[in-house]
Structure formats: structure tokens, C-alpha cells
Backbone as CSV, one residue per row, in Angstrom:
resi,resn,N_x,N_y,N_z,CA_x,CA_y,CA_z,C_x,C_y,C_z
1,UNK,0.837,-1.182,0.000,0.000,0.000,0.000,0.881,1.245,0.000
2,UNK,0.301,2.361,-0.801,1.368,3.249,-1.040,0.968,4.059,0.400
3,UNK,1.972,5.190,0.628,1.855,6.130,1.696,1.621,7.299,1.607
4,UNK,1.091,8.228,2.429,0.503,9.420,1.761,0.487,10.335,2.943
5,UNK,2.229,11.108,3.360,1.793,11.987,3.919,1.673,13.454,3.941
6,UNK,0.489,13.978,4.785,0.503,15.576,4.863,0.587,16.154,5.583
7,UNK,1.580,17.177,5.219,2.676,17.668,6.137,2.238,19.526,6.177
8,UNK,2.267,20.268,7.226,1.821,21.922,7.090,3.274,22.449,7.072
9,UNK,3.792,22.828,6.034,5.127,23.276,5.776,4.991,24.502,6.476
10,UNK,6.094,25.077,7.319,5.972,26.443,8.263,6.705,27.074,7.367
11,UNK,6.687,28.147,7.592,7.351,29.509,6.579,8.922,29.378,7.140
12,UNK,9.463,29.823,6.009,10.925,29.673,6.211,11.458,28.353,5.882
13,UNK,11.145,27.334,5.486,11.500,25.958,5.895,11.466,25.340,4.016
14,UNK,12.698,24.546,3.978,12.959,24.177,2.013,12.028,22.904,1.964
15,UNK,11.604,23.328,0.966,10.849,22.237,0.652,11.002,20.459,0.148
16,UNK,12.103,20.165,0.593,13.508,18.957,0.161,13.939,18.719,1.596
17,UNK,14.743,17.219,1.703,15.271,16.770,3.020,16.192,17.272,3.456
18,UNK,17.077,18.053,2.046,18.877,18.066,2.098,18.721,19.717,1.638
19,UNK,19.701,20.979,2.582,19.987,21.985,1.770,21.201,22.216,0.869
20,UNK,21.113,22.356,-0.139,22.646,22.234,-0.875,23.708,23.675,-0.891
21,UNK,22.473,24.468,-0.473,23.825,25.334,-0.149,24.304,25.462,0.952
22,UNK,25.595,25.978,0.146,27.294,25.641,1.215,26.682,27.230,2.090
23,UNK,27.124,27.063,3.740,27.339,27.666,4.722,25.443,28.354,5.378
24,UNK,24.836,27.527,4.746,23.411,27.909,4.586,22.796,27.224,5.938
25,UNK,22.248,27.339,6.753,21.998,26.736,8.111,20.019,26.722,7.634
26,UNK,20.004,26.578,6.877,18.176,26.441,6.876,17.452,25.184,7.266
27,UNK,16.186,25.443,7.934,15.252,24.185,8.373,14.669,23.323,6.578
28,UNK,14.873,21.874,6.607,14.074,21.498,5.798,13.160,19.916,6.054
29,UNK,12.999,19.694,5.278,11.889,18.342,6.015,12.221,17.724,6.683
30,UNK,13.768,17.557,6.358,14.035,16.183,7.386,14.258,16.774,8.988
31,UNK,14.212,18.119,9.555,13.867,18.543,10.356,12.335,18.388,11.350
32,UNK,11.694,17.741,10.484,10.109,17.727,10.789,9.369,16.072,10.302
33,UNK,10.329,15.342,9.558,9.650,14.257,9.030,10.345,13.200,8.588
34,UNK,10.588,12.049,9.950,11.370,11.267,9.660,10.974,9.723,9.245
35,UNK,10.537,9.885,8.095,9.774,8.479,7.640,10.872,7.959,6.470
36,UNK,11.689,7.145,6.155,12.234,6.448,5.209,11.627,6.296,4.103
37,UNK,11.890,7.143,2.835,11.719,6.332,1.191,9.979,7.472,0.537
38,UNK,10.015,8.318,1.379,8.849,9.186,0.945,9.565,10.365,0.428
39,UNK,8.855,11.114,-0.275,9.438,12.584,-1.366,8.649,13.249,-1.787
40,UNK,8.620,14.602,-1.922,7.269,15.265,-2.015,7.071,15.641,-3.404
41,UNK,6.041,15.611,-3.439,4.835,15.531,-4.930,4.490,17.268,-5.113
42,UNK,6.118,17.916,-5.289,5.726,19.108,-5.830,6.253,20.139,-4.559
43,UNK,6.230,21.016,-4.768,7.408,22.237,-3.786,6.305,23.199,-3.957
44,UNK,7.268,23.677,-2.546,6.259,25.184,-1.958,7.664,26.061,-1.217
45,UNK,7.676,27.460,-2.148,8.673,27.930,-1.586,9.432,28.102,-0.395
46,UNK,10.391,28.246,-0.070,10.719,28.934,1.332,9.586,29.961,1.782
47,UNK,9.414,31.153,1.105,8.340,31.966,2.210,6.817,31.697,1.843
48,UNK,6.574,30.805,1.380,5.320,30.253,1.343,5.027,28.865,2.256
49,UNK,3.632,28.917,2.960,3.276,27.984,4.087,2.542,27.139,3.543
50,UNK,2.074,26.095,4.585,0.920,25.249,3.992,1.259,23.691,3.483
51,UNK,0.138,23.216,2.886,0.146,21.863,2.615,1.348,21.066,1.639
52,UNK,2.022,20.609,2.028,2.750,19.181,0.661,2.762,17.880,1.545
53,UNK,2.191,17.415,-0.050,2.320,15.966,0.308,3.214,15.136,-0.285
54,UNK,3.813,14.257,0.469,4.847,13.266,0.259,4.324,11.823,0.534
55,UNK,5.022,10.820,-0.672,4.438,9.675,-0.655,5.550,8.644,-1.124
56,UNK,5.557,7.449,-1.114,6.787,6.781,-1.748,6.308,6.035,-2.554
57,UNK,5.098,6.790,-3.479,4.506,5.899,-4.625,5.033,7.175,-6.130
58,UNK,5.736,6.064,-6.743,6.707,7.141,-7.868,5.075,7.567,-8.898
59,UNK,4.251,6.863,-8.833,2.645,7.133,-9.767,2.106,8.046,-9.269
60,UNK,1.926,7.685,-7.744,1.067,8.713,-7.078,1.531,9.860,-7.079
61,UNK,2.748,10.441,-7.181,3.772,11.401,-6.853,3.442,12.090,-8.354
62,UNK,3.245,11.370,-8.889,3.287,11.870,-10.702,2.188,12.621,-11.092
63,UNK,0.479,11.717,-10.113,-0.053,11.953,-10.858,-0.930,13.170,-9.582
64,UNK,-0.076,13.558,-8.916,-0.233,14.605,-7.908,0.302,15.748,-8.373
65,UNK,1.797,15.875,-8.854,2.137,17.051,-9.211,2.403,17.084,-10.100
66,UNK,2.414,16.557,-11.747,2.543,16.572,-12.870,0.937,17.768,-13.781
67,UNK,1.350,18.560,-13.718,0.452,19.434,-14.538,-0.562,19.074,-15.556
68,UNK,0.023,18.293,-16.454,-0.853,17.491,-17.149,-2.033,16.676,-16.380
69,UNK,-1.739,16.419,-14.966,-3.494,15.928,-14.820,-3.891,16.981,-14.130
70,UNK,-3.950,18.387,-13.875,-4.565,18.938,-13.893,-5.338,18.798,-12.113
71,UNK,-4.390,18.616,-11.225,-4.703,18.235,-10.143,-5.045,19.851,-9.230
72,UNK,-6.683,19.728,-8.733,-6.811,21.504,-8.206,-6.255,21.642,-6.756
73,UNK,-4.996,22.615,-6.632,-4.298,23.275,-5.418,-4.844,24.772,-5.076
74,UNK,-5.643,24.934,-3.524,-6.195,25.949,-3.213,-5.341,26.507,-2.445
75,UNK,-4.908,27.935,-2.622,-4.188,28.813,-1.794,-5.032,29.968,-1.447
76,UNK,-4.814,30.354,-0.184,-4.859,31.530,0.755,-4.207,32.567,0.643
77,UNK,-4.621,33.871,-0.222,-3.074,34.585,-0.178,-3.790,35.712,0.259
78,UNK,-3.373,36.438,1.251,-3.202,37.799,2.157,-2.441,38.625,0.664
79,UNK,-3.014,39.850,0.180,-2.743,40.680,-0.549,-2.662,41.727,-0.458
80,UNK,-2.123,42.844,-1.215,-1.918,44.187,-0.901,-2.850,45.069,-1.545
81,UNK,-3.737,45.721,-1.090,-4.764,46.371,-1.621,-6.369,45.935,-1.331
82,UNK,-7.265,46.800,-1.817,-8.476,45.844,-1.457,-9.261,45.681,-2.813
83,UNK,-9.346,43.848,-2.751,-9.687,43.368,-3.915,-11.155,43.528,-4.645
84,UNK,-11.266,43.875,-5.781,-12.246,43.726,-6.369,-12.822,43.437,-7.370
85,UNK,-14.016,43.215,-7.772,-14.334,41.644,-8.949,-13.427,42.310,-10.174
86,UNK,-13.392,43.269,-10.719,-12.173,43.496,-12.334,-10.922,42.420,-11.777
87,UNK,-10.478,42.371,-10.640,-9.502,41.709,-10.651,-9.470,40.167,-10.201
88,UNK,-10.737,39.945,-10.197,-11.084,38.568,-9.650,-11.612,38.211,-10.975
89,UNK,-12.563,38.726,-12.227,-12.707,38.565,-13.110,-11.472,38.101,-14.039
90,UNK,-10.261,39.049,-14.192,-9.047,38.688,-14.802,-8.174,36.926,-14.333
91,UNK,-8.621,36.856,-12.635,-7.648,35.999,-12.377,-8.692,34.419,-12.863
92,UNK,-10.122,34.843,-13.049,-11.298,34.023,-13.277,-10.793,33.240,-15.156
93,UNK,-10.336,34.326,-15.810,-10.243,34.068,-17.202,-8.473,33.748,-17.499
94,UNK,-7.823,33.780,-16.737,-6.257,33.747,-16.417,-5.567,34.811,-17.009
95,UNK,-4.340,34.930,-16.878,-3.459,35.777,-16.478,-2.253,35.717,-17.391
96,UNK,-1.697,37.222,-18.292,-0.619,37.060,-19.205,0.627,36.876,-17.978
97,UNK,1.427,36.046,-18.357,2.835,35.915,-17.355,3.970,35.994,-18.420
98,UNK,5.441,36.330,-18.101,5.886,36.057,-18.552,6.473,34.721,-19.292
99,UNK,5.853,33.862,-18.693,6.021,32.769,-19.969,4.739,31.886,-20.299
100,UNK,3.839,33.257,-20.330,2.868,32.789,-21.235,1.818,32.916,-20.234
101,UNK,0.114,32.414,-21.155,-1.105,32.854,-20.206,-1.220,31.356,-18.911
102,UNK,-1.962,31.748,-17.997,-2.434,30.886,-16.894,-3.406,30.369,-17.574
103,UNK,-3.687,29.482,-17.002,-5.012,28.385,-17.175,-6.066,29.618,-16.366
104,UNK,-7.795,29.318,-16.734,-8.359,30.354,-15.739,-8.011,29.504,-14.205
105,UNK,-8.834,30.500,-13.378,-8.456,30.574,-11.890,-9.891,30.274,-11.322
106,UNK,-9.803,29.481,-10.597,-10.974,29.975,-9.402,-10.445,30.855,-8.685
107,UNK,-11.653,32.290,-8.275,-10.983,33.335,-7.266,-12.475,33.827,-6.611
108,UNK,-12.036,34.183,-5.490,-13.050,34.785,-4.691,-12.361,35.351,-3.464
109,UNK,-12.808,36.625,-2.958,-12.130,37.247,-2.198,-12.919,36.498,-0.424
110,UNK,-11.944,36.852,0.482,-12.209,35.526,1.482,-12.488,36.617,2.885
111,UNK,-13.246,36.400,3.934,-12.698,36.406,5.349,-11.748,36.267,5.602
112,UNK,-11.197,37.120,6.714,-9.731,36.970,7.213,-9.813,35.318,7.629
113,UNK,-8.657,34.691,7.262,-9.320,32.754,7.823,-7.944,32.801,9.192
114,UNK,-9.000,31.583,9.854,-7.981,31.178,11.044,-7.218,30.586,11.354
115,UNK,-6.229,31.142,10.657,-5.067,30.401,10.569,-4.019,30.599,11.258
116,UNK,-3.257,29.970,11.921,-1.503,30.407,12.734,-0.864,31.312,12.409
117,UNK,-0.307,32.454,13.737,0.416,33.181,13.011,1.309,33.329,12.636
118,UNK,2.048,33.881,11.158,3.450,33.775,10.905,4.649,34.242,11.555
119,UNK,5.644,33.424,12.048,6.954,34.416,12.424,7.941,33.820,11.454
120,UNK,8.386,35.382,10.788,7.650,36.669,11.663,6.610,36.847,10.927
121,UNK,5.929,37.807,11.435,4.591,38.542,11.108,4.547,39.378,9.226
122,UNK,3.201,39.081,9.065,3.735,40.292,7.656,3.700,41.588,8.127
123,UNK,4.593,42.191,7.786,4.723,43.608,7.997,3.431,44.076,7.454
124,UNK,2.878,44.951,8.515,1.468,45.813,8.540,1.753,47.201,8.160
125,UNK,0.852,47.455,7.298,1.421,49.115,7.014,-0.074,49.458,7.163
126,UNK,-0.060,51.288,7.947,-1.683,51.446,7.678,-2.124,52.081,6.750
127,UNK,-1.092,52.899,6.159,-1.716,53.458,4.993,-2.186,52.276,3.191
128,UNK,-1.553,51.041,3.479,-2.227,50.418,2.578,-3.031,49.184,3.049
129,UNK,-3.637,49.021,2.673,-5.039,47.868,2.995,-5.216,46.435,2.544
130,UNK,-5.022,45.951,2.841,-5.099,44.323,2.354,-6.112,43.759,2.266
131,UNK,-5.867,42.808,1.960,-7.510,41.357,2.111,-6.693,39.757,1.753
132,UNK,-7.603,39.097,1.951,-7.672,37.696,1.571,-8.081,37.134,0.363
133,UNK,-7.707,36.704,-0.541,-8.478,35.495,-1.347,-8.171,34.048,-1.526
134,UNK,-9.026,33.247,-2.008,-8.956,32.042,-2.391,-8.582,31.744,-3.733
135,UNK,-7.723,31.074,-4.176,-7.304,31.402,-5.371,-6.769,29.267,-5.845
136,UNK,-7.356,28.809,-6.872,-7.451,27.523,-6.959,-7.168,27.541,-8.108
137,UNK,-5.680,26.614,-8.702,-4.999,26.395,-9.595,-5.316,25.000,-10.358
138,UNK,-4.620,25.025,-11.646,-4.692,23.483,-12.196,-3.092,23.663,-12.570
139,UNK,-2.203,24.278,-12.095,-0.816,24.474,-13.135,0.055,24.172,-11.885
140,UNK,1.304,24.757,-12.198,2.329,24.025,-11.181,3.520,25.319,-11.125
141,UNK,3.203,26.341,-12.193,4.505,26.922,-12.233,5.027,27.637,-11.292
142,UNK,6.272,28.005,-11.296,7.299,28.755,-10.466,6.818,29.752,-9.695
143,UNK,6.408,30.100,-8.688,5.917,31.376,-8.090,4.278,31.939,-8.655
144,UNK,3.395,30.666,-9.420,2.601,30.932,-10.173,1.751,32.026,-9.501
145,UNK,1.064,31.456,-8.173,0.507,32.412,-7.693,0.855,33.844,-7.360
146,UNK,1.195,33.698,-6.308,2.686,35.501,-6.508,2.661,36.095,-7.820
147,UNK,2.586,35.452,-9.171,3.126,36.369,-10.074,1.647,36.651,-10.582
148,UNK,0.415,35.759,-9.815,-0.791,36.059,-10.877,-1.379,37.397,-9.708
149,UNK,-1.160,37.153,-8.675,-1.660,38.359,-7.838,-1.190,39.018,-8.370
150,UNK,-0.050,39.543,-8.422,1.031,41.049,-9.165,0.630,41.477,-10.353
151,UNK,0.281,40.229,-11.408,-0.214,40.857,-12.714,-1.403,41.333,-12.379
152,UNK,-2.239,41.369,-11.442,-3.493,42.105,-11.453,-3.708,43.216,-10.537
153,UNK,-2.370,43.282,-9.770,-2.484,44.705,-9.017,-2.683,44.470,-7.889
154,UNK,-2.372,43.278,-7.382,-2.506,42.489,-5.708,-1.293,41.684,-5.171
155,UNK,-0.189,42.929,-5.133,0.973,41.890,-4.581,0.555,40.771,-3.210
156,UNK,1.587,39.760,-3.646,1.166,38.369,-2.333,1.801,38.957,-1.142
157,UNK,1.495,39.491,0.182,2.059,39.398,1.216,1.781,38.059,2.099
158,UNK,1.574,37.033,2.108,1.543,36.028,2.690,0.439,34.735,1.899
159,UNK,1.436,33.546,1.780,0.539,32.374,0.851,0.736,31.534,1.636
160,UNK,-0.614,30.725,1.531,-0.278,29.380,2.594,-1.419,28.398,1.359
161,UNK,-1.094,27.593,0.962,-1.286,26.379,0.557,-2.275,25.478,1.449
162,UNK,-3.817,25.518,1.180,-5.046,24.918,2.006,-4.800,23.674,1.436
163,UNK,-5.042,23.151,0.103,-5.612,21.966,-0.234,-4.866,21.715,-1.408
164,UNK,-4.874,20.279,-1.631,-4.251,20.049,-2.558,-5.254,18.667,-3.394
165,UNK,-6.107,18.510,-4.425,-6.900,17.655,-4.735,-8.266,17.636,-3.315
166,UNK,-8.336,16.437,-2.505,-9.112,16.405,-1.728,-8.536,16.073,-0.636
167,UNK,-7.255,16.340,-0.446,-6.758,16.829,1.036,-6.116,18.385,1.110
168,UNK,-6.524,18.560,2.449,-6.372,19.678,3.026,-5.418,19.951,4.382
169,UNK,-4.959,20.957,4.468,-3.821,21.297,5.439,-4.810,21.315,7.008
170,UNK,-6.650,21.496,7.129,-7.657,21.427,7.891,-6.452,20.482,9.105
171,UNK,-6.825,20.905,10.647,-6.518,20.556,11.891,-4.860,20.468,12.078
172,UNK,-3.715,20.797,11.187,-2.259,20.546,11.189,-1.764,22.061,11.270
173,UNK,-0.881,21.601,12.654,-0.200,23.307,12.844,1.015,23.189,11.979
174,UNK,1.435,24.583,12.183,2.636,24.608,11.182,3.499,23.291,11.895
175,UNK,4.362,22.316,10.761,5.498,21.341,11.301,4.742,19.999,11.511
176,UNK,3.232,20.062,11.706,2.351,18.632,12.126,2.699,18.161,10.749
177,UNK,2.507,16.718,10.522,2.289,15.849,9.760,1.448,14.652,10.399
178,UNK,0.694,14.191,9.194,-0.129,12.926,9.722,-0.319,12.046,8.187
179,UNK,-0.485,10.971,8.383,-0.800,9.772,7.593,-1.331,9.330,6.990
180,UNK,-2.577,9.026,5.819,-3.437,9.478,5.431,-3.548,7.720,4.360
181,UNK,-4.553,7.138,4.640,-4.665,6.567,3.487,-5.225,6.458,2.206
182,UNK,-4.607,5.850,1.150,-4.670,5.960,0.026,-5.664,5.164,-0.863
């Protein structure tokens, strides 16, 4: 039976067991998750939080983060400004990037959600205003989200990664992992 775990990646922390850079003292999984022969099904930056899952099924792993199936990942992103439908419309029909358009988006602007707080904190400014949205992908690319907020005039100040297919980061503090069968 394959294995399937999900893990709430804390901010700051590489998304890999091993850091390769020289004189670099950073937290990474194997700090938080000591199970033999599992590997994660797709990366989430250093300053991005939230769900990855790791499994030691080379299929399952494939057919989790391989773009081509089109697997839906929901993120939380705290933004700069206060959002409104022109720009939820744009992220609805997708987004020019530099290497090329997004798939459309599910988007909807959110309640502040209750989630852990980051350390450190996002820097609060009062003269500009933020919000929340929900923002649900079928793609995989590099900083995708981050760069689709920005193309519409909503830099990311904080992303955390809810769900990934039909699991969710739901009851795991930052660093929890739990087991999940397949």
C-alpha cells in the first residue's frame, strides 16, 4: 500500500530533506519528518506555508504534481490592496505571465481565515489595505501564484497552501504531519 503523507510546511523551511547550499543553516523536512523512502509531490517555496504531500509511490507522486493531470491546489493569499471583482474577473479568465497565459483561476475574495500566526509577522502598514483570497490552480509553475496576484495589481504578502486535490492542510499546525490513506 502506497503512503501518503501531509505535512503543514511552516514559513521559512525548504521544501527537500537536504539543503545544498554551502554555509546555509536552513530548516528542511528532514527537520520535521522522519519516515524512510517518501518525497514530495511538488514544492512550496521557502516563504510560502501550507500543505505538501509526500508519498513513496513514484505514480502517485506523478499523478499529484505533474500538470498534465490537472490536479486543483487551493491557496490563501493575504494581498496588498483591497480586492475587487475586475480583478477577480481577470484571475477568473487567467493571467498574461511572462512565460505565457495561466489556465483560468478559481478566485473569490475571502474572510480573514484562522489560521496560525506567521513568524515573523507580515509587515502591517496602515496606509495600505489588504484582504484575503482564495485562489485555486490546475498548473504548477514557479511562483505561479505571486506572479498572478502582481499581474493584477494584488501583490502576495503572505501564501499558505489549504488543499491540494481532496486533502487539506484542515486541523495541522505549522510542522504537524499525519498519515493518510490511500
Amino acid at each position: 500500500m502506497s503512503r501518503l503523507i501531509l505535512f503543514n510546511k511552516p514559513f521559512n523551511v525548504l521544501s527537500q530533506f537536504t539543503d545544498r547550499s554551502i554555509g546555509a543553516d536552513r530548516l528542511t523536512l528532514s527537520n520535521y519528518i522522519d519516515v524512510p523512502g517518501v518525497y514530495p509531490a511538488g514544492r512550496l517555496d521557502l516563504d510560502s506555508e501550507g500543505l505538501m504531500l509526500l508519498t513513496d509511490d513514484g505514480r502517485l507522486q506523478a499523478r499529484i504534481s505533474n500538470p498534465r493531470f490537472k490536479t486543483p491546489k487551493t491557496y490563501l493569499a493575504q494581498v496588498e490592496g483591497d480586492v475587487q471583482e475586475d480583478a477577480l474577473a481577470l484571475l477568473h479568465k487567467g493571467v498574461m505571465l511572462k512565460d505565457g497565459p495561466t489556465l483560468p483561476a478559481e478566485a473569490e475574495r475571502i474572510d480573514d481565515p484562522a489560521l496560525w500566526p506567521r513568524d515573523p509577522p507580515v509587515r502591517f502598514r496602515k496606509t495600505v489595505p489588504d484582504c484575503w483570497i482564495s485562489l485555486t490552480i490546475r498548473e504548477g509553475r514557479n511562483r505561479q501564484v505571486r506572479r498572478m496576484t502582481a499581474a493584477v495589481g494584488h501583490p502576495t504578502l503572505r501564501l499558505v497552501r489549504w488543499q491540494i486535490g481532496d486533502w487539506s492542510a484542515d486541523g495541522l499546525k505549522p510542522g504537524e504531519w499525519r498519515e493518510v490513506r490511500v
